[in-house]
C-alpha positions, 0 to 999 in steps of 0.5 A: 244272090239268085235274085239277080242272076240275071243281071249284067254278067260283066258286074258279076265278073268284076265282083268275082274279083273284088271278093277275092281281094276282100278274101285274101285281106281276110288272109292277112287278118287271119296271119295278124291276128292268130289264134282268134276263130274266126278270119279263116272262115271268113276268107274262105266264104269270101273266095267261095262266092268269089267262085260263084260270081266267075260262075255266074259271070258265064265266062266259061264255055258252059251251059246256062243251067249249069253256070246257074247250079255251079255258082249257086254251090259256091254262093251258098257254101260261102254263105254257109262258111261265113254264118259258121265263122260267126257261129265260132267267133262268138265263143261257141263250140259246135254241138250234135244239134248244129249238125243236124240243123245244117244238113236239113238246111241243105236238104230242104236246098237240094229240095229246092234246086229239084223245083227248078225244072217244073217250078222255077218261081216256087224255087227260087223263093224258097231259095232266098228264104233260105238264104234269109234264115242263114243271114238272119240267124247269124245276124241275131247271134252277134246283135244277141250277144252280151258285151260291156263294151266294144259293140261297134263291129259286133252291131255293123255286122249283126245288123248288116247280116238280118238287113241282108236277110229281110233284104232277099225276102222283100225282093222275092216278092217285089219286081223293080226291072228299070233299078236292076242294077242298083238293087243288085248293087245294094245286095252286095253292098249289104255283104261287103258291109257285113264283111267290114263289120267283122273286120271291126270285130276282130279288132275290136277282140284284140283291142280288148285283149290288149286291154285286158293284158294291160290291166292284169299288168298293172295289177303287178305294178307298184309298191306292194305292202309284204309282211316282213315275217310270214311274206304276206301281200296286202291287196287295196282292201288290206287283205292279206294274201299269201305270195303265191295266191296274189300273183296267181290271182293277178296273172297266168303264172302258176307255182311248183313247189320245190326247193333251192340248194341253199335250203336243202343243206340247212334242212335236209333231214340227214343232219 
């Protein structure tokens, strides 16, 4: 959002506080829906740029540059958090090389503040362009990966996230002076829309869950066909299964073989 840093700082300060209601509504979602990654980073990212909005809302006594460099912190930290939620929702697992990835991204942005003081526009170009890789990244992760259903949010968000990228890099280039506000207005409006996209997200993985849950249950269900002798289970496909194995296969529940007390008297080897 250095693009419009200059823009009203009263806006900035009012979108201070909207995204920190969008991060405590995070919060809930994270306590509703527990175990699922995801919601807690993203919470986290939209208090971050609640930070950096207050910052670049110059509410506190400070100089220019430095309500510049501060807000500058907490927005890319947010954005960071929020391509990391992503990252984890999406099932994987963090690896050596996104290690790597993040601290050259933060080298090359360290870079680019250090531009600041000699050439400001260079600066601020490579600024967004980072941003827009982040934003671009996380958008093809989501929109990339495989579903059989339950797309919507997983799309909302995706596609937001790549339009909020290609966003920043068109407007690095074009100036629109007399629709500040409304091209700042739409900047934000492209992350609020990412933010409801995960929202539909996680509800959409809980919906398939319930789903799932339903469907391992049904498959308990009914009148199940058990050989009167050796206590076989016949499946749809007149396969016969072994008691254990049939409900192994159709829920969580695993066997430890032991044995009762009426059966430890009539086999118990002393007799």
């Amino acid at each position: 959002m250095t693009i419009f840093v200059n823009s009203i700082l009263e806006s900035n300060a009012g979108y201070s506080a909207v995204f920190a209601c969008i991060g405590v509504g995070f919060l809930f979602l994270r306590q509703s829906v527990k175990g699922m990654v995801g919601p807690g980073y993203w919470a986290a990212s939209f208090f971050m740029n609640s930070v950096g909005f207050f910052c670049w809302s110059a509410c506190a006594p400070i100089a220019a540059w430095q309500f510049f460099l501060a807000g500058e912190m907490f927005h890319v930290s947010g954005f960071m958090l929020m391509a990391c939620g992503v990252y984890r929702f999406s099932g994987r697992a963090y690896k050596h090389w996104n290690a790597i990835a993040v601290a050259l991204w933060f080298a090359a942005w360290t870079g680019s503040i250090a531009l600041m003081v000699k050439h400001p526009q260079i600066a601020l170009i490579l600024l967004r362009f980072l941003r827009s890789m982040l934003f671009i990244f996380a958008g093809a992760i989501l929109v990339g990966e495989k579903s059989k259903d339950h797309d919507f949010g997983r799309w909302v968000s995706g596609l937001s996230l790549i339009a909020w990228g290609i966003y920043i890099t068109v407007f690095s280039f074009l100036r629109f002076e007399s629709f500040r506000n409304l091209a700042y207005g739409f900047l934000v409006g492209f992350q609020v829309l990412a933010g409801l996209g995960l929202v539909a997200m996680a509800i959409d993985r809980m919906r398939a869950r319930a789903e799932e849950s339903e469907k391992r249950a049904q498959r308990l269900e009914g009148l199940l066909p058990i050989c009167s002798y050796c206590k076989k289970i016949r499946d749809k496909e007149n396969t016969w299964h072994t008691l254990e194995l049939y409900i192994e296969e159709r829920s969580k529940a695993e066997f430890s073989h032991g044995i009762c007390p009426g059966c430890f008297e009539r086999h118990r080897p002393d007799k």
